[in-house]
C-alpha positions as CSV (number, residue, x, y, z in Angstrom):
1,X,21.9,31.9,-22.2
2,X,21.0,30.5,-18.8
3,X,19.2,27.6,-17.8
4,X,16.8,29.7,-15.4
5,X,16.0,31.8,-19.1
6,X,16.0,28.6,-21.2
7,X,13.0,27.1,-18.2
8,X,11.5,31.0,-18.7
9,X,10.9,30.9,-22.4
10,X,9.4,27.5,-22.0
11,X,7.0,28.5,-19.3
12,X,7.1,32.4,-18.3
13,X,5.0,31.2,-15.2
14,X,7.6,28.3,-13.7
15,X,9.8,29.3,-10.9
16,X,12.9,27.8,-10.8
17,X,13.8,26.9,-7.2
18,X,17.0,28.3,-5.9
19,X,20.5,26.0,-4.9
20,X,19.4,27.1,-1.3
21,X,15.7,25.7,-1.4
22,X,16.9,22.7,-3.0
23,X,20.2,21.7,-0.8
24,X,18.4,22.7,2.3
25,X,14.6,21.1,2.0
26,X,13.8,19.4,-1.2
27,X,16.7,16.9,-1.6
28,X,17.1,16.1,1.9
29,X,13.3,15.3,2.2
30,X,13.5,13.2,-1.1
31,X,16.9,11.5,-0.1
32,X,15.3,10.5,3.3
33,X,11.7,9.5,1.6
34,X,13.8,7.3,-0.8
35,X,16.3,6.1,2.0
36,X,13.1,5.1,4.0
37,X,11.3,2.9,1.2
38,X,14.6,1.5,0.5
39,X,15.6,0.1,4.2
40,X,12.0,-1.4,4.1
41,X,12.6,-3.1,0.6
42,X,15.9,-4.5,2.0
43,X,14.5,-5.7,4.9
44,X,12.4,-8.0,2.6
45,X,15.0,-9.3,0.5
46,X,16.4,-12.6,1.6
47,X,19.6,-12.4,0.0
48,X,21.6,-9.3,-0.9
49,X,24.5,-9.2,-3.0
50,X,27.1,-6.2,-2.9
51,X,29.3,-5.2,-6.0
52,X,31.9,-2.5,-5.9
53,X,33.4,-0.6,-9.4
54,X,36.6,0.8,-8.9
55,X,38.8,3.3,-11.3
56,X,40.5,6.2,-12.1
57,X,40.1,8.6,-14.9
58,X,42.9,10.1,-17.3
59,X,44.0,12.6,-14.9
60,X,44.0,9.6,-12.3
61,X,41.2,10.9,-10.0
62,X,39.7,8.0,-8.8
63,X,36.3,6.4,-7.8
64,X,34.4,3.8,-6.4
65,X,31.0,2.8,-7.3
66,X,28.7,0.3,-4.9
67,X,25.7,-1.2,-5.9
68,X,23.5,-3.6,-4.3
69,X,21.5,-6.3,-6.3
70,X,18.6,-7.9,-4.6
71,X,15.3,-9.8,-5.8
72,X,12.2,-8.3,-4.8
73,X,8.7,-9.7,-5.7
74,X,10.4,-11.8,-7.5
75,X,11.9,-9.1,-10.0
76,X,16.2,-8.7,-10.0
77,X,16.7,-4.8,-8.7
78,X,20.2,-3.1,-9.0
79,X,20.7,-0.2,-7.4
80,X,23.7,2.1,-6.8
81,X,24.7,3.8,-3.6
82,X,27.5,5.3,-4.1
């Protein structure tokens, strides 16, 4: 069973959109809308602090996580980037 007939039983009348709609217009608008909204918020913030997670898994592939902690409107917000 496939996701696209899973979202059909649900609601016969949904469209799922395809990999190429998605990668090519909806996330990059979103990503930029988000990116935009975020640069503004961090221009605000008077003091940014920067964290960075690093590790590897079982079969030793590794990663790095970076996230960004900032008060805004007087509220703690952690966000990651990468």
């Amino acid at each position: 069973l496939s996701f696209g007939a899973f979202v059909q039983d649900l609601d016969p009348r949904y469209c799922v959109p395809s990999r190429k709609l998605l990668s090519l217009k909806i996330f990059p608008d979103k990503y930029k809308a988000i990116e935009t909204k975020l640069l503004a918020i961090l221009d605000n913030a008077s003091i940014i602090n920067i964290t960075l997670d690093i590790w590897s898994n079982r079969q030793m592939e590794s990663y790095i996580g970076i996230l960004v902690h900032f008060i805004y409107k007087w509220k703690l917000h952690c966000l990651m980037l990468s």
